[in-house]
Backbone as XML, in Angstrom:
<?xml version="1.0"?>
<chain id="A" units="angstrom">
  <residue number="1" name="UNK">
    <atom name="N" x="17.957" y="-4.835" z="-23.006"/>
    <atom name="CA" x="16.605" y="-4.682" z="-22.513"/>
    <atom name="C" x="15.595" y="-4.578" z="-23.655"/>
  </residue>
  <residue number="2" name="UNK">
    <atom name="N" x="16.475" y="-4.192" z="-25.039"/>
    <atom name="CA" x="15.260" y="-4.619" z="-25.754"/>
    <atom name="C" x="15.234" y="-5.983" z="-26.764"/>
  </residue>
  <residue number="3" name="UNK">
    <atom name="N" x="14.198" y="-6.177" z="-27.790"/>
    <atom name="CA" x="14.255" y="-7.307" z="-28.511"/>
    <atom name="C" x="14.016" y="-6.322" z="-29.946"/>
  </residue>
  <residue number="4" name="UNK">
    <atom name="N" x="15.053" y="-6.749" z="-30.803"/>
    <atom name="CA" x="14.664" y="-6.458" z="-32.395"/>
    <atom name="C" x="13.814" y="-7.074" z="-32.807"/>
  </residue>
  <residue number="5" name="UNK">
    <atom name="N" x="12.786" y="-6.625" z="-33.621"/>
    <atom name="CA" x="12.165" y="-7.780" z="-34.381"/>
    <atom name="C" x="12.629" y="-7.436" z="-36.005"/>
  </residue>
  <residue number="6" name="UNK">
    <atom name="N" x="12.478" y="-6.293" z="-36.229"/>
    <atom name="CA" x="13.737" y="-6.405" z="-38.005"/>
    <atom name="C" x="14.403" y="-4.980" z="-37.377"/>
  </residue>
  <residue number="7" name="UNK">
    <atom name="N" x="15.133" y="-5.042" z="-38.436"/>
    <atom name="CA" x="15.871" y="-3.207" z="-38.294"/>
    <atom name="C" x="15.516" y="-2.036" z="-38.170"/>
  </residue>
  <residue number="8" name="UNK">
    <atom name="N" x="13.832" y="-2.459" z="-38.899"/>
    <atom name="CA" x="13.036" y="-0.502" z="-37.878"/>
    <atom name="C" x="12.672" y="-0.510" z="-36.731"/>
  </residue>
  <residue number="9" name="UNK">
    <atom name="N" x="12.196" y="-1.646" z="-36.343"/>
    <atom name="CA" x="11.204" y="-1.633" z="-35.049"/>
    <atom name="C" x="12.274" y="-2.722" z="-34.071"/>
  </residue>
  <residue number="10" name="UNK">
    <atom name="N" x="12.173" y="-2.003" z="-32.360"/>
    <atom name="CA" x="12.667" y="-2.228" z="-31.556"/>
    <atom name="C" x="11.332" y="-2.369" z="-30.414"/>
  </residue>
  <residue number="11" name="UNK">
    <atom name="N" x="11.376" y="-3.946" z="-30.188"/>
    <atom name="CA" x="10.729" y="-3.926" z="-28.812"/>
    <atom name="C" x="10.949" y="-3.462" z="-27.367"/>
  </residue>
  <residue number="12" name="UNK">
    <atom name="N" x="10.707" y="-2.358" z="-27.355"/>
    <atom name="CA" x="11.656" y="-2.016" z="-25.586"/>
    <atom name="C" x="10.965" y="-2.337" z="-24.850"/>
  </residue>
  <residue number="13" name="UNK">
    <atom name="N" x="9.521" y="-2.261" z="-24.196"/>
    <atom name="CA" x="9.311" y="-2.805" z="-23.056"/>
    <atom name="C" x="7.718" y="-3.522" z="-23.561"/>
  </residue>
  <residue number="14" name="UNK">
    <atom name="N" x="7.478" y="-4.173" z="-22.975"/>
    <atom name="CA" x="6.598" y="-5.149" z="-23.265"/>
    <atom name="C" x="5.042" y="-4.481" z="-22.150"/>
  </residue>
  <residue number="15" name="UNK">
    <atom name="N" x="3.759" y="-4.489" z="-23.020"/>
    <atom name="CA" x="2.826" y="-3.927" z="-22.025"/>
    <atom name="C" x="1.984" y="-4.814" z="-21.145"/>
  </residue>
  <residue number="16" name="UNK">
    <atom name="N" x="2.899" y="-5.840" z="-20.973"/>
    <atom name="CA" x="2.549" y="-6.371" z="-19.658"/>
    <atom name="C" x="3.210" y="-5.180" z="-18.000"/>
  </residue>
  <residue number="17" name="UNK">
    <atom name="N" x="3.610" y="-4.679" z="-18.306"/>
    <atom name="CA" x="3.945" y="-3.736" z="-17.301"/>
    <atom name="C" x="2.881" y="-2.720" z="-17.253"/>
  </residue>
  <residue number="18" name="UNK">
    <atom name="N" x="2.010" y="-2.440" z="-17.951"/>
    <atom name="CA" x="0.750" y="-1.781" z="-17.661"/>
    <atom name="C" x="1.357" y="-0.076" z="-17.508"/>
  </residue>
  <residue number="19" name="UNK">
    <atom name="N" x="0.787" y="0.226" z="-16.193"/>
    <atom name="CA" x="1.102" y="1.539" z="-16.114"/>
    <atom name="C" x="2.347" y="1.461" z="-15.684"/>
  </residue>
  <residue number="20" name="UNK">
    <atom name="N" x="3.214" y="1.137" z="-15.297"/>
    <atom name="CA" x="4.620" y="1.004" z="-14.894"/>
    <atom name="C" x="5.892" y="0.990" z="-16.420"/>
  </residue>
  <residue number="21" name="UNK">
    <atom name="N" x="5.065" y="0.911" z="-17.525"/>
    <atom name="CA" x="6.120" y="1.596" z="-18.642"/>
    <atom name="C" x="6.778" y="2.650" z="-18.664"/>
  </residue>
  <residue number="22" name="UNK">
    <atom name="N" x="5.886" y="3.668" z="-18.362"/>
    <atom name="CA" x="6.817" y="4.820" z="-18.297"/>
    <atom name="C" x="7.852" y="5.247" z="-16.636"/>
  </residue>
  <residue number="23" name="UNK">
    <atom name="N" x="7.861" y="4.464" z="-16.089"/>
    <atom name="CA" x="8.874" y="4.633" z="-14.840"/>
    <atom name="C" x="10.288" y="3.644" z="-15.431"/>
  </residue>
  <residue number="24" name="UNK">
    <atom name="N" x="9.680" y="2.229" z="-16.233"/>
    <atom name="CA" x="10.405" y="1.420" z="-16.036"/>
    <atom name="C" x="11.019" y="2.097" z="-17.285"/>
  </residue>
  <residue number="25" name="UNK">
    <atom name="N" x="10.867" y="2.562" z="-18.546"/>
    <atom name="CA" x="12.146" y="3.296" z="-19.260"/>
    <atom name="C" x="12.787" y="4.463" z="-18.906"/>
  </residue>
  <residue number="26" name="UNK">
    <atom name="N" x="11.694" y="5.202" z="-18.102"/>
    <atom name="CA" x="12.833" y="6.378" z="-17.492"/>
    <atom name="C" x="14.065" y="5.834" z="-16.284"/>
  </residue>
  <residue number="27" name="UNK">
    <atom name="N" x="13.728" y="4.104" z="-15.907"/>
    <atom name="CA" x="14.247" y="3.709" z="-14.851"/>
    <atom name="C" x="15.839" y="2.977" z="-15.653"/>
  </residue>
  <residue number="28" name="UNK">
    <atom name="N" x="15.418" y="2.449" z="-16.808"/>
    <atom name="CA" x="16.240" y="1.465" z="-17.475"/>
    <atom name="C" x="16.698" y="1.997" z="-19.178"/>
  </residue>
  <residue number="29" name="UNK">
    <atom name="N" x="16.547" y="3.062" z="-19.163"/>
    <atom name="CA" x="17.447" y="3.064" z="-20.613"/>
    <atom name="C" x="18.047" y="4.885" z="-20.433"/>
  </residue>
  <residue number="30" name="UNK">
    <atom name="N" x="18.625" y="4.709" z="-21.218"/>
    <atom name="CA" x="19.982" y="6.052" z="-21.326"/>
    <atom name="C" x="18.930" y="7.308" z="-21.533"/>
  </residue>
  <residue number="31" name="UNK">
    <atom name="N" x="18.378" y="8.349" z="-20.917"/>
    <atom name="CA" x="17.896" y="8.733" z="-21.099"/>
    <atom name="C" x="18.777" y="9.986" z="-21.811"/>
  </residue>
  <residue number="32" name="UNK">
    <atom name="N" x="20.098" y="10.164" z="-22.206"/>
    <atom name="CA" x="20.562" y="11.324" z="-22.425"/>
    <atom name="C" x="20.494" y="10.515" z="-23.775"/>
  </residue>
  <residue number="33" name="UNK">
    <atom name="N" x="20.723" y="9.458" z="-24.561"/>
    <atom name="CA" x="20.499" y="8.894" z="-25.498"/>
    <atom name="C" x="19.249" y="9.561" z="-26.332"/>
  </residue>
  <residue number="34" name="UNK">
    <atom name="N" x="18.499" y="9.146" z="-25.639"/>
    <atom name="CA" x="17.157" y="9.461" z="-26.316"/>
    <atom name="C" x="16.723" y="10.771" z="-26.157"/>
  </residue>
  <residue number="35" name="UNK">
    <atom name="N" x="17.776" y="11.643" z="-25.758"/>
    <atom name="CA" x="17.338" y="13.340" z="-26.221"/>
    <atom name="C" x="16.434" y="13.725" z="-25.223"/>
  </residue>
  <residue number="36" name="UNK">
    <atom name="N" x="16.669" y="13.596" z="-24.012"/>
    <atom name="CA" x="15.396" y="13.769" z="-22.975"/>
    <atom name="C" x="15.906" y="14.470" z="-22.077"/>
  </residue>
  <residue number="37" name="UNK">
    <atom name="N" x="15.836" y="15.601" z="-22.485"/>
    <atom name="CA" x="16.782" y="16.892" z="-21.383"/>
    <atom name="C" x="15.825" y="17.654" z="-20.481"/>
  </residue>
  <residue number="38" name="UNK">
    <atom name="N" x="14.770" y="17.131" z="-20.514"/>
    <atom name="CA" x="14.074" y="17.703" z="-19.588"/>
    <atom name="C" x="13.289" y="16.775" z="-17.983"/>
  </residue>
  <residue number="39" name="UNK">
    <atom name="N" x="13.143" y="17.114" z="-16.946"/>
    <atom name="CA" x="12.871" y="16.526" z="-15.922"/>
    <atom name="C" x="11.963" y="15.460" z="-15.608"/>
  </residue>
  <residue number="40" name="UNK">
    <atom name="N" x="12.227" y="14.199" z="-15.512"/>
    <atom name="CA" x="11.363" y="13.031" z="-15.463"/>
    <atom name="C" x="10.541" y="12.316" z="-14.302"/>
  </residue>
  <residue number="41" name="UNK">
    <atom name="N" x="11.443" y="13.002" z="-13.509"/>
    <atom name="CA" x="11.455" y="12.676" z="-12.000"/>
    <atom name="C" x="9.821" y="12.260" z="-11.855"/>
  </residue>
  <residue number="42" name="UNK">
    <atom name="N" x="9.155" y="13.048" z="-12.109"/>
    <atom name="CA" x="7.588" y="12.641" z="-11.888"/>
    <atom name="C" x="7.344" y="10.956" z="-12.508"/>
  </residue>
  <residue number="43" name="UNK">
    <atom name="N" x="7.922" y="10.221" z="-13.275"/>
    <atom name="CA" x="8.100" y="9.067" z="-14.089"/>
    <atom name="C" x="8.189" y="8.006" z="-12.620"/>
  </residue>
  <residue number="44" name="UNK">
    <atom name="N" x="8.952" y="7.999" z="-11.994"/>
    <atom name="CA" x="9.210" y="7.330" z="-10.214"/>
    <atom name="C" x="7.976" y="6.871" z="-9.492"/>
  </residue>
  <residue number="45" name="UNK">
    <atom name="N" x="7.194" y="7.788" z="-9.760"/>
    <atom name="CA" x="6.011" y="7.178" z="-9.427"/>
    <atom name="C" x="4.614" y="7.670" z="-9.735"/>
  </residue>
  <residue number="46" name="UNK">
    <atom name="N" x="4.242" y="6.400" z="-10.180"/>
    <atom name="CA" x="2.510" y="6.196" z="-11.181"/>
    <atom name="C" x="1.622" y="7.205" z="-10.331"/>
  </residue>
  <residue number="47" name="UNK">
    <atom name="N" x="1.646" y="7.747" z="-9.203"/>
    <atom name="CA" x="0.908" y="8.200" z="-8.390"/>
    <atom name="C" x="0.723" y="9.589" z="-8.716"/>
  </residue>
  <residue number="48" name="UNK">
    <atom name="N" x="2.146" y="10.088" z="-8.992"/>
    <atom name="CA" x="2.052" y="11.607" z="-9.136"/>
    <atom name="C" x="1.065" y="12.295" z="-10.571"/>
  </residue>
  <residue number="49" name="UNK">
    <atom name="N" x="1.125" y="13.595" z="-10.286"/>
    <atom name="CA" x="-0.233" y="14.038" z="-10.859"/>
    <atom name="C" x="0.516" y="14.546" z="-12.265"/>
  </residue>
  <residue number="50" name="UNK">
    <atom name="N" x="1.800" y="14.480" z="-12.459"/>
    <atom name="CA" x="2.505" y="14.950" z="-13.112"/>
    <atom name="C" x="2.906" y="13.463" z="-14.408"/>
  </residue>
  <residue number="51" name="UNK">
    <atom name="N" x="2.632" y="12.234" z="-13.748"/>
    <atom name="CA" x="2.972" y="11.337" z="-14.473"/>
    <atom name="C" x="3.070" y="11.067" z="-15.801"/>
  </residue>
  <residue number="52" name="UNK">
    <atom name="N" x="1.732" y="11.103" z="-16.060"/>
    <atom name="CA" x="0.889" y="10.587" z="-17.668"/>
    <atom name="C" x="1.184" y="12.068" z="-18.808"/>
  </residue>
  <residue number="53" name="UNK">
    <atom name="N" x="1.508" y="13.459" z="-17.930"/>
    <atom name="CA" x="1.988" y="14.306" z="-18.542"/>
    <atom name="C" x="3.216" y="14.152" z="-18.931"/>
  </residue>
  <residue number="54" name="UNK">
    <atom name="N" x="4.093" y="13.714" z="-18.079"/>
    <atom name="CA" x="5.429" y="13.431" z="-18.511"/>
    <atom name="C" x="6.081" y="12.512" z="-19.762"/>
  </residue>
  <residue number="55" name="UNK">
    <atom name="N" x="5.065" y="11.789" z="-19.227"/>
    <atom name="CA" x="5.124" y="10.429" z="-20.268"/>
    <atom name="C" x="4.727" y="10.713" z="-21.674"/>
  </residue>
  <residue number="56" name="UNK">
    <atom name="N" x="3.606" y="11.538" z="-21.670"/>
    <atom name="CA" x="3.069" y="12.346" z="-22.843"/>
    <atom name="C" x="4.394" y="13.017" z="-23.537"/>
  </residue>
  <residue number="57" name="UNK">
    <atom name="N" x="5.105" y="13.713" z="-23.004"/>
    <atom name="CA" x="6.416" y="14.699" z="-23.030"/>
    <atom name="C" x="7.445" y="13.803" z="-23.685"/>
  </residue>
  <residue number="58" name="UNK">
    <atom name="N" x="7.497" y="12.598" z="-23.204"/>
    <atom name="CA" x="8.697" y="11.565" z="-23.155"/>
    <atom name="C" x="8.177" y="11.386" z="-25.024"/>
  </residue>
  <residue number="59" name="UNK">
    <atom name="N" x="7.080" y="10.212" z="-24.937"/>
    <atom name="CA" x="6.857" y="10.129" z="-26.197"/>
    <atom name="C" x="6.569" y="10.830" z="-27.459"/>
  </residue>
  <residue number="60" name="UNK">
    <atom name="N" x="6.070" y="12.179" z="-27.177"/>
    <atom name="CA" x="6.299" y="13.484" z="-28.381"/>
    <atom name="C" x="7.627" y="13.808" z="-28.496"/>
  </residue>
  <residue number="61" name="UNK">
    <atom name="N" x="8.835" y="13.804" z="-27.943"/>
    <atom name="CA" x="10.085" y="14.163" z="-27.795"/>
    <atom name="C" x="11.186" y="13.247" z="-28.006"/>
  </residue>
  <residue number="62" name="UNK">
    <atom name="N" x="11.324" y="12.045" z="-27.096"/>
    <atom name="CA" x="12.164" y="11.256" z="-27.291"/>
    <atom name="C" x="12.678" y="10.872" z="-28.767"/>
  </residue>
  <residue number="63" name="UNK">
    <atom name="N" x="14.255" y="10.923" z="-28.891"/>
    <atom name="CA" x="14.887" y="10.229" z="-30.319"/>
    <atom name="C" x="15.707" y="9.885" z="-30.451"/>
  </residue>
  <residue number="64" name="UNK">
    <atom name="N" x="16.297" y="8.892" z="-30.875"/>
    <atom name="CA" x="17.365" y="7.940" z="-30.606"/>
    <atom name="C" x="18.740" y="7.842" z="-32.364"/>
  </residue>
  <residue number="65" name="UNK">
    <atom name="N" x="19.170" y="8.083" z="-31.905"/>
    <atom name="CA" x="20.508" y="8.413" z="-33.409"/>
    <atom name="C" x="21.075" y="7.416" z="-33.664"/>
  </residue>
  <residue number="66" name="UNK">
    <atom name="N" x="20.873" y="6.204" z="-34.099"/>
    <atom name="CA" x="21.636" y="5.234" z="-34.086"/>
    <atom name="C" x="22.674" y="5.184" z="-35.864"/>
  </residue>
  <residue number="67" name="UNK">
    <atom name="N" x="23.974" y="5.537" z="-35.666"/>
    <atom name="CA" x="24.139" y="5.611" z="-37.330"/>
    <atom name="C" x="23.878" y="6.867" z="-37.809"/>
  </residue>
  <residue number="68" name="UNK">
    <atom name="N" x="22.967" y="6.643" z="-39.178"/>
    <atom name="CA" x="22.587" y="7.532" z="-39.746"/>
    <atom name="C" x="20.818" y="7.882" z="-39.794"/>
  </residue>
  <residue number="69" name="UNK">
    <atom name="N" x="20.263" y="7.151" z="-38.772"/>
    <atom name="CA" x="19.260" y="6.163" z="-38.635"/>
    <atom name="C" x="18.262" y="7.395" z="-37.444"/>
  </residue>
  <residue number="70" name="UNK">
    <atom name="N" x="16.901" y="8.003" z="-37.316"/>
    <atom name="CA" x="16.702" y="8.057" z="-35.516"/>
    <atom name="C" x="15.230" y="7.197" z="-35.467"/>
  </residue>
  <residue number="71" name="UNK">
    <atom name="N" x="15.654" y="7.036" z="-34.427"/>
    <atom name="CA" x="14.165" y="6.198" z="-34.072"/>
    <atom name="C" x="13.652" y="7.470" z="-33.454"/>
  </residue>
  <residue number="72" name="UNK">
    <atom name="N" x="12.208" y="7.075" z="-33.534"/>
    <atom name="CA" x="11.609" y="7.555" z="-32.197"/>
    <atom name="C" x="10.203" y="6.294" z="-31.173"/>
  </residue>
  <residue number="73" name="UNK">
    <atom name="N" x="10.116" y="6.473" z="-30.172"/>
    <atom name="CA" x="9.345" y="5.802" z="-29.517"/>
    <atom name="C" x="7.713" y="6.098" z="-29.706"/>
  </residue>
  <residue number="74" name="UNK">
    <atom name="N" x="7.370" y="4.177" z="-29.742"/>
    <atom name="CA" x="5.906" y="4.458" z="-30.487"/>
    <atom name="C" x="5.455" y="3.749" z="-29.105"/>
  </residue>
  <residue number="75" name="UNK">
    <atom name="N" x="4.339" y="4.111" z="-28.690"/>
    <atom name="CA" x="3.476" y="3.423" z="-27.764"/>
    <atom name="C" x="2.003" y="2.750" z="-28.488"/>
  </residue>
  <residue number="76" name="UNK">
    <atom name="N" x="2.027" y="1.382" z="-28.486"/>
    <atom name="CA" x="0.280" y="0.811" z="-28.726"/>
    <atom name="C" x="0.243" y="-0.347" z="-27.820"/>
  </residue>
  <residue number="77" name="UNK">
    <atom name="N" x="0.354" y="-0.156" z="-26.769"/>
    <atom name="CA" x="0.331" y="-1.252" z="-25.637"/>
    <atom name="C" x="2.063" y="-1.329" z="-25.182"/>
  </residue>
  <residue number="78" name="UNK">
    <atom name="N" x="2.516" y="-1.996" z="-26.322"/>
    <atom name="CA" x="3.772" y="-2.507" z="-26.374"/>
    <atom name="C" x="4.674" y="-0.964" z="-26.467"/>
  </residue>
  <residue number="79" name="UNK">
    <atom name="N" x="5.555" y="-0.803" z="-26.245"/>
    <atom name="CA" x="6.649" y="0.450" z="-26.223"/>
    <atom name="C" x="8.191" y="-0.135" z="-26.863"/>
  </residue>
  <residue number="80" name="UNK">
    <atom name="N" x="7.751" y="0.679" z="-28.354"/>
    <atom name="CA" x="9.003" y="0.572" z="-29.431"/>
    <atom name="C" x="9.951" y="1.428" z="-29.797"/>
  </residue>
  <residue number="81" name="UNK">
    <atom name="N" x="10.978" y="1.259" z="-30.424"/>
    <atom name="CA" x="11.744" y="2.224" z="-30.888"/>
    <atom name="C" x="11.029" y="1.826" z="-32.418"/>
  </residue>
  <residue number="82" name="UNK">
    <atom name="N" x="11.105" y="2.855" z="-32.994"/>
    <atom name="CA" x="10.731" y="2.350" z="-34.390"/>
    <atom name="C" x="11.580" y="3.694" z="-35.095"/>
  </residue>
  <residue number="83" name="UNK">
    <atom name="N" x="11.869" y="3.406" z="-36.350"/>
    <atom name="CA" x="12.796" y="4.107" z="-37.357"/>
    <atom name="C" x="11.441" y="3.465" z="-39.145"/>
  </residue>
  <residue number="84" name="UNK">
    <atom name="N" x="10.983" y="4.673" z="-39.486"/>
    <atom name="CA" x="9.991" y="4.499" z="-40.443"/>
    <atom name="C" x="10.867" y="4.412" z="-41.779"/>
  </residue>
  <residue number="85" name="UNK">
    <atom name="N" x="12.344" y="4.677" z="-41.955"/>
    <atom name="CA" x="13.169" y="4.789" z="-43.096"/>
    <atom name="C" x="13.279" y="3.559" z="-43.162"/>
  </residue>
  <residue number="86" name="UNK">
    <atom name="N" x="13.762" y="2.673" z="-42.072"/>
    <atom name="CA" x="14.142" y="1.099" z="-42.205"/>
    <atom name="C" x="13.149" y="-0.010" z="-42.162"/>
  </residue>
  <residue number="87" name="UNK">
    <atom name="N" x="11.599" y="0.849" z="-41.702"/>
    <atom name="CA" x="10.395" y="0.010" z="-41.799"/>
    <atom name="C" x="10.228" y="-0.676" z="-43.190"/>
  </residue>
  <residue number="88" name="UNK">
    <atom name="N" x="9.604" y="-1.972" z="-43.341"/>
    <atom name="CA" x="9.201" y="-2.650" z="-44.449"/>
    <atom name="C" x="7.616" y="-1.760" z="-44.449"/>
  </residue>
  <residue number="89" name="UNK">
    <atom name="N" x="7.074" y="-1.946" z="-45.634"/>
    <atom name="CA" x="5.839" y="-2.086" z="-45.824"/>
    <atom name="C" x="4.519" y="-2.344" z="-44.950"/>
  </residue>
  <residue number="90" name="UNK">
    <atom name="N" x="4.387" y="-3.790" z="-44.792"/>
    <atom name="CA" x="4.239" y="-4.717" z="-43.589"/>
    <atom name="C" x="4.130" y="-3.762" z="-42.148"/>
  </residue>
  <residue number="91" name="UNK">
    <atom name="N" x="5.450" y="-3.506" z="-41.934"/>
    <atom name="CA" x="5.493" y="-3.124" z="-40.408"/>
    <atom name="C" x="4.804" y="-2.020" z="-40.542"/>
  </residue>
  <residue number="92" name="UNK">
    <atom name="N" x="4.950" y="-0.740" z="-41.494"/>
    <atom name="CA" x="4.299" y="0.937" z="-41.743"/>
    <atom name="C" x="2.645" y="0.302" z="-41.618"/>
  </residue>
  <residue number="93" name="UNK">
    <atom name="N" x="2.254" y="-0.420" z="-41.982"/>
    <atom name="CA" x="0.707" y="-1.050" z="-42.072"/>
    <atom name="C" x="0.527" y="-1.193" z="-40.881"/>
  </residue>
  <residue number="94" name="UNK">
    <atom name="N" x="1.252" y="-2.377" z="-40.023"/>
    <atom name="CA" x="0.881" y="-2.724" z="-38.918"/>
    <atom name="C" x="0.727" y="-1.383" z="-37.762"/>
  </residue>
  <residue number="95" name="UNK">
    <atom name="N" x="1.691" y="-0.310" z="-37.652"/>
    <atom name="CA" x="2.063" y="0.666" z="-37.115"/>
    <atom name="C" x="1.225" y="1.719" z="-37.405"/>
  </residue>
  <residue number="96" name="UNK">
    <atom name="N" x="1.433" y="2.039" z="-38.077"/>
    <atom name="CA" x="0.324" y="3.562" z="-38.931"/>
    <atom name="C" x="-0.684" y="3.192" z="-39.501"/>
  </residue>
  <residue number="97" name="UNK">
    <atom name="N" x="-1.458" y="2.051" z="-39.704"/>
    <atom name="CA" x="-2.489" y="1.928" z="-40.462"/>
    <atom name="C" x="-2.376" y="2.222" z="-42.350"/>
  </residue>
  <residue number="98" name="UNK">
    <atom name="N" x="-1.552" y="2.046" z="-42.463"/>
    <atom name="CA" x="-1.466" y="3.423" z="-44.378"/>
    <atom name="C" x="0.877" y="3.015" z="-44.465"/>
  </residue>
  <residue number="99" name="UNK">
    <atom name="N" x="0.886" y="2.644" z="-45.459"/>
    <atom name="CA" x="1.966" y="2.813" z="-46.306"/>
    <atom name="C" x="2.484" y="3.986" z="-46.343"/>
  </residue>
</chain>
């Protein structure tokens, strides 16, 4: 479900899904993976008042161990795994603005 584009950065969901990102990764990826031990359920649906908080929760928290490696999830439209140890130059620019 996702697309690499080099070894730091992981495309997971694409923001053509709009507000439906954060249901569709709490819907489609391992959430015990990504360190997310706390209740998502509000993620199910865009409606609840609890949503955009959750999601808030998801992305300050979420982290992924791959190796020796963790990502964590970046949101700027698009929703990434990104790992800043394995980032090039290039990508830290594109991402953070600053090297």
């Amino acid at each position: 479900m996702s697309a690499v584009v080099s070894k730091g950065c992981q495309l997971l969901l694409s923001d053509a899904r709009g507000v439906y990102i954060p249901r569709d990764f709490a819907e489609g990826f391992d959430l015990v993976a990504w360190h997310i031990d706390f209740d998502v359920s509000a993620l199910s649906d865009p409606e609840s008042e609890l949503y955009w908080d959750t999601w808030e929760r998801v992305l300050n928290n979420a982290y992924l161990i791959e190796g020796e490696y963790r990502f964590i999830i970046w949101q700027d439209g698009n929703l990434w795994a990104i790992c800043p140890e394995l980032m090039t130059e290039l990508e830290k620019l594109y991402f953070f603005g600053e090297v």
